[in-house]
C-alpha positions as CSV (number, residue, x, y, z in Angstrom):
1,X,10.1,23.5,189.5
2,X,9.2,24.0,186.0
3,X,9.7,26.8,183.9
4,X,5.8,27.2,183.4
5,X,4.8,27.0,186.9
6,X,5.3,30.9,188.7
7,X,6.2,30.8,192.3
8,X,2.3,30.7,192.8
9,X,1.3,27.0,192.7
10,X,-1.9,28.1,191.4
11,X,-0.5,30.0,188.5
12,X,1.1,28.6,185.5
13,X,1.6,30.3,182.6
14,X,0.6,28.8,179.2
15,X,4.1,28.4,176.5
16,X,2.4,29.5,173.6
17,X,0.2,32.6,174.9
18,X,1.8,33.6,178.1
19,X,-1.7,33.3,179.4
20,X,-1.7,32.4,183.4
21,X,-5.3,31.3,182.5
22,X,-4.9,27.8,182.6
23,X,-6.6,24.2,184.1
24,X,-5.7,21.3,185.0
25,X,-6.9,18.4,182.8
26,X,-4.6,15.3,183.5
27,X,-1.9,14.0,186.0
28,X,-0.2,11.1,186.7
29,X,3.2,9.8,188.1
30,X,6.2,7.6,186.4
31,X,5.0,7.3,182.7
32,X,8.3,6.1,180.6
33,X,10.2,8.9,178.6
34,X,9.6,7.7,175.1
35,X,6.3,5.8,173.8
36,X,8.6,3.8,171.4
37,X,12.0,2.8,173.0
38,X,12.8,-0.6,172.0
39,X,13.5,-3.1,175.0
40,X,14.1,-6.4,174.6
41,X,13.7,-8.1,178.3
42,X,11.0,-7.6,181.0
43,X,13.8,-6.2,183.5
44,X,14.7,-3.5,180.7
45,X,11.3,-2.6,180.1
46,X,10.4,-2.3,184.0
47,X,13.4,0.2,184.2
48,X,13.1,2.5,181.5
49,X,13.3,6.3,182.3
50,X,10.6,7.6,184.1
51,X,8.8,11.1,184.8
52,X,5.7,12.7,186.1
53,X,3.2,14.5,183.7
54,X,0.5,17.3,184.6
55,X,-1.2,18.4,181.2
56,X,-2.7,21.9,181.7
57,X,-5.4,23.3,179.2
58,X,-5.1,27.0,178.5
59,X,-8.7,28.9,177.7
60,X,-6.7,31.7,176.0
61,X,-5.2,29.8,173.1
62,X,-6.3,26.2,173.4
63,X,-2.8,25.0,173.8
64,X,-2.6,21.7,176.0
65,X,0.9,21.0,177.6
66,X,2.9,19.2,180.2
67,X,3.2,22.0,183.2
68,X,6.2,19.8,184.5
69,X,8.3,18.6,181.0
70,X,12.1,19.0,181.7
71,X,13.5,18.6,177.7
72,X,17.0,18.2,179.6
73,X,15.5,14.3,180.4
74,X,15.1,13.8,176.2
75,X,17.7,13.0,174.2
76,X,16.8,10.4,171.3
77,X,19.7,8.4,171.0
78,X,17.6,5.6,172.7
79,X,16.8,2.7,170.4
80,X,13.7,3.8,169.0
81,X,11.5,2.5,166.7
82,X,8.6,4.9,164.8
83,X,8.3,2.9,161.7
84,X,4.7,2.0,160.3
85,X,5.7,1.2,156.8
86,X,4.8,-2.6,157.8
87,X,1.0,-1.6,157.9
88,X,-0.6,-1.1,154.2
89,X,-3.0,1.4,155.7
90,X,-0.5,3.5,157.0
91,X,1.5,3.5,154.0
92,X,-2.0,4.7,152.0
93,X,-2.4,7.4,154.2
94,X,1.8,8.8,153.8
95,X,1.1,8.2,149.6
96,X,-1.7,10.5,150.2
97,X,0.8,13.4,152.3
98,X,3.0,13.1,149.6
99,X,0.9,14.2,146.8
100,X,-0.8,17.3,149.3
101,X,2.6,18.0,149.7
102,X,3.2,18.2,146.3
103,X,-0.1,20.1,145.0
104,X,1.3,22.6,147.7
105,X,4.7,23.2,147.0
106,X,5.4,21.7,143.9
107,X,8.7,19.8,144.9
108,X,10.3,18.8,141.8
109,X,14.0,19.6,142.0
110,X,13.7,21.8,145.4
111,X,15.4,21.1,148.4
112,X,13.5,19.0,151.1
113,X,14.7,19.2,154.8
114,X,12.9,16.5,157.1
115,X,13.4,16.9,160.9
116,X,13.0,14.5,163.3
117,X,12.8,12.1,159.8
118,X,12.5,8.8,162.5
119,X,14.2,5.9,160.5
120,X,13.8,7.5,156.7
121,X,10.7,5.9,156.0
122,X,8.7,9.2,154.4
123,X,11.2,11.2,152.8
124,X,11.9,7.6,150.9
125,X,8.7,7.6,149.8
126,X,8.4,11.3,148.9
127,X,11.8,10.4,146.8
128,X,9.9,7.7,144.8
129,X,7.4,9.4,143.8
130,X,9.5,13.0,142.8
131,X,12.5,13.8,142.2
132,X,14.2,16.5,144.7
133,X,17.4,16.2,147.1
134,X,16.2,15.2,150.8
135,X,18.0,15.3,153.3
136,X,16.9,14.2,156.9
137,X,17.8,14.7,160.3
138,X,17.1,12.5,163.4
139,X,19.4,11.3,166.6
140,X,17.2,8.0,166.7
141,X,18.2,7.2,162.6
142,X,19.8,4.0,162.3
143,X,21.5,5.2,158.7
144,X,22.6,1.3,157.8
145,X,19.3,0.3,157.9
146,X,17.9,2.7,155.3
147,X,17.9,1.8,151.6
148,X,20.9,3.1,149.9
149,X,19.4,2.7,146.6
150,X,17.1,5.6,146.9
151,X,19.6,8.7,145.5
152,X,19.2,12.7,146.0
153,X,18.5,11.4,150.0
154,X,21.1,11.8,152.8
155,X,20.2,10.7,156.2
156,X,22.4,12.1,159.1
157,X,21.9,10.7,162.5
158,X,22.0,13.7,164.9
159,X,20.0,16.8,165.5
160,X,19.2,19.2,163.1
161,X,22.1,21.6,161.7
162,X,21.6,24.0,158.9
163,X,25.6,23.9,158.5
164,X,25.0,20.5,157.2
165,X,21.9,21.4,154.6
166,X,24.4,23.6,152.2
167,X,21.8,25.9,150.7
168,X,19.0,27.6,151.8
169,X,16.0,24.9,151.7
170,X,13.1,25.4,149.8
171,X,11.1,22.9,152.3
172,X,11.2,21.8,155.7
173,X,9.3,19.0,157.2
174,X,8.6,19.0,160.1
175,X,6.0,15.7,161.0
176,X,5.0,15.0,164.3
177,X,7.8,16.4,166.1
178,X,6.2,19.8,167.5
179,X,4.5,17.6,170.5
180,X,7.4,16.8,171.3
181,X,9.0,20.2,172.4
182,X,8.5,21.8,175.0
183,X,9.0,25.3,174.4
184,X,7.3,25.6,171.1
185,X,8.2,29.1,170.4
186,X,12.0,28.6,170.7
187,X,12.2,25.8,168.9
188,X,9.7,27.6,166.1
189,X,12.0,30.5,166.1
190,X,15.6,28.7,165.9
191,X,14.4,26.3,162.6
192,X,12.9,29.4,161.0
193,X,14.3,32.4,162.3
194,X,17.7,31.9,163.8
195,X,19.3,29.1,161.8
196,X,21.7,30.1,159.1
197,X,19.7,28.6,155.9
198,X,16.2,29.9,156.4
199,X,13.2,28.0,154.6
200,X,10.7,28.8,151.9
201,X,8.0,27.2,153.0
202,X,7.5,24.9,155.7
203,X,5.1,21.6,156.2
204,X,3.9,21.0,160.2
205,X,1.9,17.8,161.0
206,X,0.7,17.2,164.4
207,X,-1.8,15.4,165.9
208,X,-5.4,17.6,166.7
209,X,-6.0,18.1,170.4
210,X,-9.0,18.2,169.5
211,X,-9.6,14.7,168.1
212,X,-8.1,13.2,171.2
213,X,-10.9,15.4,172.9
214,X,-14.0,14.0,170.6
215,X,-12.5,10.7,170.9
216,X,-11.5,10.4,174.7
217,X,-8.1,9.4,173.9
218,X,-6.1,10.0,177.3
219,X,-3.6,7.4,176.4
220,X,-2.4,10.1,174.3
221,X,-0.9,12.2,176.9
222,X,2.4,11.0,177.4
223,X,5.8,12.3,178.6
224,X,7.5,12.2,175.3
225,X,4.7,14.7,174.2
226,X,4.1,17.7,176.0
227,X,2.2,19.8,173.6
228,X,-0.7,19.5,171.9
229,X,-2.2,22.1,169.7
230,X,-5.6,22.8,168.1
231,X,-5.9,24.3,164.9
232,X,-6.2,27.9,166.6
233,X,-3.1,27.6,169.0
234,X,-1.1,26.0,165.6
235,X,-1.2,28.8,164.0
236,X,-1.2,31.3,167.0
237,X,2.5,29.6,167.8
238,X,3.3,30.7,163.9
239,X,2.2,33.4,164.7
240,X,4.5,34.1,167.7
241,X,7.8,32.2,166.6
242,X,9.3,35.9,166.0
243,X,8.2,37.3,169.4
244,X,10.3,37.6,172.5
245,X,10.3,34.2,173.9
């Protein structure tokens, strides 16, 4: 049973708000693990991973999640392939983070922390257009591929360890990986709270619950991701990361 779901099958309890004032909005059975695993014949592809989803909608604090996520499943050393840098429009749009980024925080000579960096893709843009030292972090980061010409930028291919940043970092990225956990608070609370090196400031991307709303985007709802925030639960989970979880 999952962790969200109280011994009353009608109750279950929202992980950002503790609310018990939840719906249902979506279900469905066998949906692969990860939206971008990398197989390479039909029988690999028809045999992936597997699990259930049952996305619940909490009226308290507009947090969407997956009622029935088990994180034990997830582990990211899957061949896995997030890359967009082939698409000139996507590329537009990072050039565009990078410089908000940088009106922001000002990262000339800081210290950049990315995690969940995919295969090195933004922090190797972020390096060519300032100078700072990056370092990433990311299971699913196949290091020999990335371009070793780009300096000030270490990639390491496992999960994030602030043993292995050195000083205290003056940024942390964190794009598009909140979805992805599902116990939002906790893992809030051990990047900013618990870890040894704590951040300055920190940069959180993830995509709007309510766009996927406006737009009628159920394909969105996936295993992989089993939160989805609005701008009011976003920063309600800020809000909580040093609460009793």
């Amino acid at each position: 049973m999952s962790e969200f779901i109280s011994s009353n099958p009608d109750t279950v309890k929202c992980p950002v708000c503790n609310s018990t004032e939840t719906i249902p909005i979506f279900k469905k059975d066998v949906l692969p693990l990860y939206n971008l695993e990398r197989h390479y014949t039909r029988e690999s592809a028809l045999n992936a991973r597997k699990g259930n989803v049952d996305f619940y909608f909490c009226l308290a604090c507009q947090f969407a999640f997956n009622a029935v996520f088990d994180s034990s499943l997830m582990d990211y050393w899957v061949d896995y392939e997030s890359g967009r840098s082939y698409s000139k429009y996507f590329v537009k749009y990072i050039d565009s983070v990078c410089r908000s980024i940088n009106d922001v925080f000002s990262i000339a000579d800081q210290t950049i922390v990315e995690i969940g960096c995919g295969n090195g893709d933004f922090l190797i843009k972020l390096r060519e257009l300032f100078e700072f030292q990056g370092i990433g972090f990311d299971p699913s980061c196949k290091i020999r591929l990335l371009d070793s010409s780009q300096k000030d930028l270490t990639f390491i291919s496992n999960y994030y360890d602030s043993a292995k940043v050195g000083r205290e970092p003056d940024l942390i990225i964190l794009r598009h990986i909140l979805e992805h956990q599902g116990r939002v608070i906790r893992f809030l609370k051990g990047i900013l709270i618990e870890q040894r090196l704590k951040p300055k400031a920190i940069y959180i991307e993830v995509p709007g619950f309510e766009w996927i709303v406006k737009n009628k985007n159920s394909f969105l709802f996936s295993y992989e991701h089993p939160s989805y925030f609005t701008k009011y639960s976003l920063r309600l989970a800020l809000d909580q990361k040093t609460s009793k979880d």
